[in-house]
MDTraj code that builds the backbone (N, CA, C; nanometers):
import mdtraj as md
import numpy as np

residues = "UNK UNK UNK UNK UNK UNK UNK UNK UNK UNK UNK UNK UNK UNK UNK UNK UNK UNK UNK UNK UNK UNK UNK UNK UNK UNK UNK UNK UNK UNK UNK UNK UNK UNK UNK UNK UNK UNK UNK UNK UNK UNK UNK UNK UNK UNK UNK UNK UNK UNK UNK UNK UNK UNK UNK UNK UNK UNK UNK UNK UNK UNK UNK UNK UNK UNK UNK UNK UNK UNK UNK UNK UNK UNK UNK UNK UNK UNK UNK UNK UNK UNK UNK UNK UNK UNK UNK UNK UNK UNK UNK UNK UNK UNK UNK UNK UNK UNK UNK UNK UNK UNK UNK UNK UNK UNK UNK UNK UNK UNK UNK UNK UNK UNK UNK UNK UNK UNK UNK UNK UNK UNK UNK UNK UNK UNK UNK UNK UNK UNK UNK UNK UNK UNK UNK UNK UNK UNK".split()
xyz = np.array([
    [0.0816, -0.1193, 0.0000],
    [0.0000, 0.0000, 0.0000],
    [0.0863, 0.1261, 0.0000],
    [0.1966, 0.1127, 0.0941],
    [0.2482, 0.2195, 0.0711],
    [0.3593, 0.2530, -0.0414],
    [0.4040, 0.1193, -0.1179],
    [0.4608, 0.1311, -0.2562],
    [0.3676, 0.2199, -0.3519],
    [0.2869, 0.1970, -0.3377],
    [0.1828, 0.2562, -0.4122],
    [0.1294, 0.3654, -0.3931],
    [0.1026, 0.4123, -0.3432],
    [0.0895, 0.5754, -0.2476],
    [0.1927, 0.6507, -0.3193],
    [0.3736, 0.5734, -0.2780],
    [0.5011, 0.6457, -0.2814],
    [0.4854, 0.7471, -0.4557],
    [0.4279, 0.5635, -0.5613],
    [0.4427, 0.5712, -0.7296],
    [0.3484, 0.6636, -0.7354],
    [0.2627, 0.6933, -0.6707],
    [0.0990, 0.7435, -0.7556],
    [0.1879, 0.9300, -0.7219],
    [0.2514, 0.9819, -0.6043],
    [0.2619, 1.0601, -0.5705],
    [0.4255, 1.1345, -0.6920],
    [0.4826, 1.0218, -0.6515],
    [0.6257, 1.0431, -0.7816],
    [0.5605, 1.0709, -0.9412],
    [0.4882, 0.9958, -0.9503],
    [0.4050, 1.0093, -1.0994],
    [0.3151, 1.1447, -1.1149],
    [0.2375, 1.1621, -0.9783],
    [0.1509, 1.2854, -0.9965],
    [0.2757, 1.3919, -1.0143],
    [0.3403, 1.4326, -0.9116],
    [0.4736, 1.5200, -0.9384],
    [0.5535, 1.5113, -1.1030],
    [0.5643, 1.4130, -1.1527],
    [0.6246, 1.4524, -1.2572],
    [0.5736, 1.4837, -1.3593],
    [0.4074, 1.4332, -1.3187],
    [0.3509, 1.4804, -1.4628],
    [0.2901, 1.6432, -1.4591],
    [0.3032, 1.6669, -1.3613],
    [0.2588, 1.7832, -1.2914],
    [0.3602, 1.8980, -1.3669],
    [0.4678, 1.8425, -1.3312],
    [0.5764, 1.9220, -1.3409],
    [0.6230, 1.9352, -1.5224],
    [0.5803, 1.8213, -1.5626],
    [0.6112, 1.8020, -1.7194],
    [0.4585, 1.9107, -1.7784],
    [0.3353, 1.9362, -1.7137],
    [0.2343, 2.0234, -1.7797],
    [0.2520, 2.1955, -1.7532],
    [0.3554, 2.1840, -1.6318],
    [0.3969, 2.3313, -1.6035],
    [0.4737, 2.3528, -1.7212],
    [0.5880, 2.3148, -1.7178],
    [0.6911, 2.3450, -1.8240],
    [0.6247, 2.3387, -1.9782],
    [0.5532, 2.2752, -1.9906],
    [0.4388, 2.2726, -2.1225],
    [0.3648, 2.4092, -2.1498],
    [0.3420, 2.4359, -2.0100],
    [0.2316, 2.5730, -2.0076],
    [0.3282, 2.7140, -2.0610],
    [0.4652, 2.6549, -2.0018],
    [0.5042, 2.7813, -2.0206],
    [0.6165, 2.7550, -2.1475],
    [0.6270, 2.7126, -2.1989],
    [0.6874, 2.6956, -2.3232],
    [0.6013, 2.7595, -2.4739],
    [0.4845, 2.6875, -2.3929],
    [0.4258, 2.7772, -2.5314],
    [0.3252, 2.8660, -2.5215],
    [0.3561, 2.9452, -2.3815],
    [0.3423, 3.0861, -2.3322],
    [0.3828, 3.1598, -2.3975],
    [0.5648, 3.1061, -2.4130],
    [0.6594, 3.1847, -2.4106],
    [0.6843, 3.2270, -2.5926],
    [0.6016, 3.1047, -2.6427],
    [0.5994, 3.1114, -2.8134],
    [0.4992, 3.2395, -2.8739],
    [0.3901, 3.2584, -2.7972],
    [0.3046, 3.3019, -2.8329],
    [0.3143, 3.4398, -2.8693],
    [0.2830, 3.5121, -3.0039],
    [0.3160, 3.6972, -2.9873],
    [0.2666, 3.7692, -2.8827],
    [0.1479, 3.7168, -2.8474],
    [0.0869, 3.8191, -2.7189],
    [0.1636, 3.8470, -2.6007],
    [0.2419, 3.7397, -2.5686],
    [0.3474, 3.7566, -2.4568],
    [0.4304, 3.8708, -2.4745],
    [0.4587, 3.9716, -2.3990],
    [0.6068, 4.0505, -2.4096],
    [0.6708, 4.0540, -2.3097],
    [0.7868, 4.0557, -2.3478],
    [0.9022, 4.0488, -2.2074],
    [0.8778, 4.1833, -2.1310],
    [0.9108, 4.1404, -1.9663],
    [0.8980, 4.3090, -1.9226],
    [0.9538, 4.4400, -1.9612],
    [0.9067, 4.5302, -1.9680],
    [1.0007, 4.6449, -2.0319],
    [1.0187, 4.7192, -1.9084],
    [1.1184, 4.8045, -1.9233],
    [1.2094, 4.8783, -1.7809],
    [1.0809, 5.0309, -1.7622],
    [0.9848, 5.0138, -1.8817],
    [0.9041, 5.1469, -1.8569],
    [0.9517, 5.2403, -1.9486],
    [1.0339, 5.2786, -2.0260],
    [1.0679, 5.3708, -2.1296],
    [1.0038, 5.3612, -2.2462],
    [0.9927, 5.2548, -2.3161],
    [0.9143, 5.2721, -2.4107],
    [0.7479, 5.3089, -2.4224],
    [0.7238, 5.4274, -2.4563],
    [0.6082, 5.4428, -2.4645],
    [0.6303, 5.5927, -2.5178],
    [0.5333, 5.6761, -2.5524],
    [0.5482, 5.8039, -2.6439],
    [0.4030, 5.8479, -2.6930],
    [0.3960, 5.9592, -2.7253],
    [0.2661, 6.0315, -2.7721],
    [0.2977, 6.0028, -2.9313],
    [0.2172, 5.9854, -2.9700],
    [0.2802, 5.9963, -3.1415],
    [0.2080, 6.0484, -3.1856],
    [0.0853, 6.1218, -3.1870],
    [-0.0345, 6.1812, -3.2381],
    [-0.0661, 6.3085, -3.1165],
    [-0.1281, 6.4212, -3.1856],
    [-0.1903, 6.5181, -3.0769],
    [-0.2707, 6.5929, -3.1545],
    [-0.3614, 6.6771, -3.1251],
    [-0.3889, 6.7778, -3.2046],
    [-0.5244, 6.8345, -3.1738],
    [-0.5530, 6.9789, -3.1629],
    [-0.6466, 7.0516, -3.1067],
    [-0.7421, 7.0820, -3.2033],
    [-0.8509, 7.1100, -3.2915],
    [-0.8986, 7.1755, -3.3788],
    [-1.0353, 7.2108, -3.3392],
    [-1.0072, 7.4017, -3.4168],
    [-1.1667, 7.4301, -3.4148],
    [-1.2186, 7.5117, -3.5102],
    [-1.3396, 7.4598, -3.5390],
    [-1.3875, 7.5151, -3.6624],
    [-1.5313, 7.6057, -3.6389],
    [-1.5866, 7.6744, -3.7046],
    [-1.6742, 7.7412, -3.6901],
    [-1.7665, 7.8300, -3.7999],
    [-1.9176, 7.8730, -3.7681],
    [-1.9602, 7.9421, -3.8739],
    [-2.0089, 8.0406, -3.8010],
    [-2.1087, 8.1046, -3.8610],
    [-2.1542, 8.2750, -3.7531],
    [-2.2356, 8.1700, -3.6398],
    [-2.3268, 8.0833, -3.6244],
    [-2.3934, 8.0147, -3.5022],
    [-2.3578, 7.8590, -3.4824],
    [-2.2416, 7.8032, -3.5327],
    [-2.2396, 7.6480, -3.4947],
    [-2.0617, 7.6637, -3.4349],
    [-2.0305, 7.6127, -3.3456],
    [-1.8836, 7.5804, -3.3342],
    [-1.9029, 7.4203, -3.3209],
    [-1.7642, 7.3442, -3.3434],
    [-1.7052, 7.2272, -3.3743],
    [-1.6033, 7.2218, -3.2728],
    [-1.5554, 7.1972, -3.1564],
    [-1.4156, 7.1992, -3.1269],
    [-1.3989, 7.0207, -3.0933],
    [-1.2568, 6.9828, -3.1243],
    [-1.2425, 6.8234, -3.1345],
    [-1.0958, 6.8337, -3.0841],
    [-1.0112, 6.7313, -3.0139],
    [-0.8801, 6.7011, -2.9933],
    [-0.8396, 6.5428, -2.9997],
    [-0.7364, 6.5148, -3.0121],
    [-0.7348, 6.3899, -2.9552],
    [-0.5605, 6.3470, -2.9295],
    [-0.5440, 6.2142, -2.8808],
    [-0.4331, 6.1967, -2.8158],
    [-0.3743, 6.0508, -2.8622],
    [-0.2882, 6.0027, -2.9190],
    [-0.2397, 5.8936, -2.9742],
    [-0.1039, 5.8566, -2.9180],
    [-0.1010, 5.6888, -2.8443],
    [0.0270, 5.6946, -2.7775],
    [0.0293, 5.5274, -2.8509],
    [0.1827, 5.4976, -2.8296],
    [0.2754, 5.3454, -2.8983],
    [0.3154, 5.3584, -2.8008],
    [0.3572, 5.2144, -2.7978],
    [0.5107, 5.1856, -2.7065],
    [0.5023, 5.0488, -2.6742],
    [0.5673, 4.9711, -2.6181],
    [0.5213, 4.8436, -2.5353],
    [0.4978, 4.9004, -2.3749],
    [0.5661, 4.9612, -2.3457],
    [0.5011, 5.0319, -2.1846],
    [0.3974, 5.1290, -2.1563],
    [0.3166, 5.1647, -2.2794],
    [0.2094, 5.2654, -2.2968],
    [0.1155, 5.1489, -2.2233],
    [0.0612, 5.2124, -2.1148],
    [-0.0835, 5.1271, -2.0919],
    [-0.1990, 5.2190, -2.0960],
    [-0.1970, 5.3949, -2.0889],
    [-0.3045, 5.4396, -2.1509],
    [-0.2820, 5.5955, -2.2222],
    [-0.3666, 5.6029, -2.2741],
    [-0.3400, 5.8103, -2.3355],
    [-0.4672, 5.8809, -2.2838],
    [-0.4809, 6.0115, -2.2427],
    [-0.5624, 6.0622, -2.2070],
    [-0.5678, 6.1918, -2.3136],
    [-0.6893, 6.2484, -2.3044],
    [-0.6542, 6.4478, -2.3609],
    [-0.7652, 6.4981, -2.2672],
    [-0.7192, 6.5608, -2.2342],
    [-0.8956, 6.6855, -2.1312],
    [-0.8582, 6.8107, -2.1912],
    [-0.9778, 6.8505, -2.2324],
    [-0.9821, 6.9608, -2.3159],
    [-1.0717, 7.0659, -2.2073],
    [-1.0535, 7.2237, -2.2563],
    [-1.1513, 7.2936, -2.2476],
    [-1.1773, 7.3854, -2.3205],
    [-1.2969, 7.4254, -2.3301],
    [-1.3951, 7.4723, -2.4862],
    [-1.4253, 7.6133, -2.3969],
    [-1.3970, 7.7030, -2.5098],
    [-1.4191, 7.8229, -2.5141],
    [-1.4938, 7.8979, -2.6051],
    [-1.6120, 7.9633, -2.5617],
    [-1.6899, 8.0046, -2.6869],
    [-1.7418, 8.1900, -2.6198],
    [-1.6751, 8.2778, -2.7079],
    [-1.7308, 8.3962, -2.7020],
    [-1.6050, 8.4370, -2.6013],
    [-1.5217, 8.3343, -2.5380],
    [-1.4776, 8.3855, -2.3986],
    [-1.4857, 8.3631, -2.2923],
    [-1.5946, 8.2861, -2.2781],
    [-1.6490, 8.2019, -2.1810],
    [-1.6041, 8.0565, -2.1675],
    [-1.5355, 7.9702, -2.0478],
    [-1.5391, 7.8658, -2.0725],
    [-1.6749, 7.7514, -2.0866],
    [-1.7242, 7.7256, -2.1530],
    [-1.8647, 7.6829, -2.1573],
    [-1.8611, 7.4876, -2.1505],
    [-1.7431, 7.4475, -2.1437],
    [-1.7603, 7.2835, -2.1373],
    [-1.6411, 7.2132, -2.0905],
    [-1.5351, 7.1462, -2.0505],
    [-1.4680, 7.0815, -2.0485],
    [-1.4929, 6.9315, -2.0429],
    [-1.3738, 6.8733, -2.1264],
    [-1.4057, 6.6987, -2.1298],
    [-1.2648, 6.6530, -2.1327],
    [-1.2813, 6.4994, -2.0953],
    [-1.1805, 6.4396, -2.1330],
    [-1.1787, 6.2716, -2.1745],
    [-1.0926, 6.1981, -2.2231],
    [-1.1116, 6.0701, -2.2680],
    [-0.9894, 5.9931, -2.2275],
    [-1.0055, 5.8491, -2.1739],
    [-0.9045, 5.7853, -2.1542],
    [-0.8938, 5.6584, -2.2942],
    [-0.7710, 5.6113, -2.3293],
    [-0.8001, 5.4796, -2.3589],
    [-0.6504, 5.4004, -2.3947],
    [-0.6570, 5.2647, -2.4335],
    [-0.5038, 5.2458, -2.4137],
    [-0.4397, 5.2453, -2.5194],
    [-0.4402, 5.3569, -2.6316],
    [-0.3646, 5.4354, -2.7220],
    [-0.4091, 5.5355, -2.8104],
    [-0.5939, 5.5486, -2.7780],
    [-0.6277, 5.6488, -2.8916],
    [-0.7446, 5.7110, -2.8169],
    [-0.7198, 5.8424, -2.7396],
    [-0.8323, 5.8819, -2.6746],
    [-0.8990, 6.0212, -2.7336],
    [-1.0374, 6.0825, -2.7432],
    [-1.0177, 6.1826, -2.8497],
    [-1.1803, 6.2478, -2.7720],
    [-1.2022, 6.3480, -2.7766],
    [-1.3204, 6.4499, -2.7187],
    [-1.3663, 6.5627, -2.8646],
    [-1.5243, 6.6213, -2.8659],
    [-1.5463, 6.6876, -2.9157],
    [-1.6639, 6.7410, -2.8700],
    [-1.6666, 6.8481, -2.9427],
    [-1.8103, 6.9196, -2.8276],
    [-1.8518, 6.9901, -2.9953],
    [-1.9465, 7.0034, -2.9600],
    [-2.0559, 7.0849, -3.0879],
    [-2.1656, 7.1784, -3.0152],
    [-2.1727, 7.3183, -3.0542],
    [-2.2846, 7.3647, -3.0042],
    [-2.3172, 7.4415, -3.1021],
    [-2.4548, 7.5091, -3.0613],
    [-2.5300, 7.6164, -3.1743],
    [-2.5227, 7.7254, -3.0649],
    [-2.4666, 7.8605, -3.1042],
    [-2.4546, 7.9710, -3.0741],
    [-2.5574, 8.0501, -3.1992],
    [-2.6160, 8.1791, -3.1231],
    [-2.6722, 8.2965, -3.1387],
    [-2.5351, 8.3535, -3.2105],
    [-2.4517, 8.4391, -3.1780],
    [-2.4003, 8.5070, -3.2661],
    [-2.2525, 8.4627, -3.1725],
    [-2.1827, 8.3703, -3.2856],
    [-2.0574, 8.3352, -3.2654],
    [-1.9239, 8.4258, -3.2874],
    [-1.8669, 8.4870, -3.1984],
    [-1.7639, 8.5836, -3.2323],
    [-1.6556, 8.5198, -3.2454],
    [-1.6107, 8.4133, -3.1349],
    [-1.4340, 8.3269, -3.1523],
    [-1.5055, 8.2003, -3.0984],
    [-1.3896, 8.1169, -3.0876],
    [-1.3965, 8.0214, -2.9948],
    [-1.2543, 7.9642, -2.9975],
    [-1.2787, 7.8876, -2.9091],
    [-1.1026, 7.8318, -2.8517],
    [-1.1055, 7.7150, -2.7689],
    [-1.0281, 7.6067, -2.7952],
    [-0.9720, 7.5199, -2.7576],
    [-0.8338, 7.5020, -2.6968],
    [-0.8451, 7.4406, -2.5708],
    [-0.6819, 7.4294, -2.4919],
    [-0.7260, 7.2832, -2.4435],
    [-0.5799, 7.2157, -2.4692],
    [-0.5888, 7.0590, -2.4647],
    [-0.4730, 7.0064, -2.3811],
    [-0.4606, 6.9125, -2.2824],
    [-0.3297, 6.8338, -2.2320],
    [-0.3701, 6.6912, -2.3146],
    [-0.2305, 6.6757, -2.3618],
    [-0.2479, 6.5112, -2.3525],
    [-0.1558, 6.4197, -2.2955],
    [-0.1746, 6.3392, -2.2857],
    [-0.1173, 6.2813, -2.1863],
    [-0.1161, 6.0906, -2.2146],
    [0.0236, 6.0560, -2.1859],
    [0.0480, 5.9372, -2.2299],
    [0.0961, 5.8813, -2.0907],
    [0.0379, 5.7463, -2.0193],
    [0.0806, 5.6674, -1.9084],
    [0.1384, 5.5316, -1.9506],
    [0.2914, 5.5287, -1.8415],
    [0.3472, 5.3690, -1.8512],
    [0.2881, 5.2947, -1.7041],
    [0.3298, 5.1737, -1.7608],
    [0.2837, 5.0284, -1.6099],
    [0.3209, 5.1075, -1.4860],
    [0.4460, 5.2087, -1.5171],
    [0.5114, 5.2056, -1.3556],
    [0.3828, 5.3902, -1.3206],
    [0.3264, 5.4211, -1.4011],
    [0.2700, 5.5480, -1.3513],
    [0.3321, 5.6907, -1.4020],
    [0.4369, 5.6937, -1.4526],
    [0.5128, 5.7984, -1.5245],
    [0.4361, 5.8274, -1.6396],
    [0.4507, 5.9515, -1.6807],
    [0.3562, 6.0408, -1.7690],
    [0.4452, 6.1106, -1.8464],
    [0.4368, 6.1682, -1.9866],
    [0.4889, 6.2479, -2.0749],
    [0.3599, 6.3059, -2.0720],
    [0.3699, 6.4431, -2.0785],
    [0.2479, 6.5714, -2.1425],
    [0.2622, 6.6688, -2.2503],
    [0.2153, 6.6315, -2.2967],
    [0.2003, 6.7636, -2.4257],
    [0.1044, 6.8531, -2.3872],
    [0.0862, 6.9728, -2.4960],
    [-0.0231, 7.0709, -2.4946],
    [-0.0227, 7.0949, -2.6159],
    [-0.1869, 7.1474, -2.6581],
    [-0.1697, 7.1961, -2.7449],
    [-0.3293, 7.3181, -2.7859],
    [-0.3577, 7.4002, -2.8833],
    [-0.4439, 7.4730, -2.8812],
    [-0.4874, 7.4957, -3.0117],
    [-0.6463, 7.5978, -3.0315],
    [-0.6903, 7.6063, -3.1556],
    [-0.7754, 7.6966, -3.1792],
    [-0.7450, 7.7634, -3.2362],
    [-0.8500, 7.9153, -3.2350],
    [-0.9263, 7.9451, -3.3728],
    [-1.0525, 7.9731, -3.3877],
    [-1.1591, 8.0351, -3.4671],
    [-1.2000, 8.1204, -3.4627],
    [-1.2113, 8.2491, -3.5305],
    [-1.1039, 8.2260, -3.6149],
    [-0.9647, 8.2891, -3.5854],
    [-0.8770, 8.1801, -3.7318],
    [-0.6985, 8.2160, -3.6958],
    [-0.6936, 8.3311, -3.7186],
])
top = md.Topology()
chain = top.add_chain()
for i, resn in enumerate(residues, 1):
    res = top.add_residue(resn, chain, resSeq=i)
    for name in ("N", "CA", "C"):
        top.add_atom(name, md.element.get_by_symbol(name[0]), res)
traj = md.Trajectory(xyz[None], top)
């Protein structure tokens, strides 16, 4: 009985041990896997503020585009300016393409203006920021 106990337990262990090493072999094959990165790679690669307008409609739009293998998200928060007034702020997260727009109908449209951060996050919490802006009319 206890020969048998000893085999069943030596056998469970090795086969155990032969489905780990299985698991991770072709873990390790797979593209989705990436090795850890030290946190540097990551970057804004896209930005951009725009606003457009007629005598009663404004358009204002931004958005924020980040790469990297350590990028885990991009943000932009904008705020909308119409006549002079700040009249809206927004913002968008996502994990490389985040983007906001606002539309309104104005009575008698004189300017409007857009001011934008964007903003790119790695795994460890570190941030690169840009800015950027957009005026109607130039």
């Amino acid at each position: 009985m206890k020969k048998r106990l000893v085999r069943i337990t030596a056998l469970s262990t090795v086969l155990g041990t032969l489905a780990i090493s299985a698991s991770i072999g072709l873990a390790a094959e797979e593209d989705s896997v990436k090795p850890m990165g030290d946190g540097t790679d990551f970057s804004i690669t896209g930005k951009r503020s725009w606003a457009d307008g007629t005598r009663n409609t404004v358009n204002l739009s931004a958005y924020t585009e980040g790469e990297g293998r350590d990028l885990t998200k991009v943000r932009v928060y904008s705020y909308f300016y119409i006549n002079g007034d700040l009249k809206h702020q927004d913002y968008d997260n996502d994990p490389s393409y985040a983007s906001v727009e606002y539309e309104k109908k104005v009575t008698n449209l004189i300017d409007t203006e857009i001011r934008s951060s964007h903003y790119a996050y790695n795994s460890f919490g570190d941030k690169i920021e840009r800015i950027s802006e957009a005026y109607w009319p130039e």
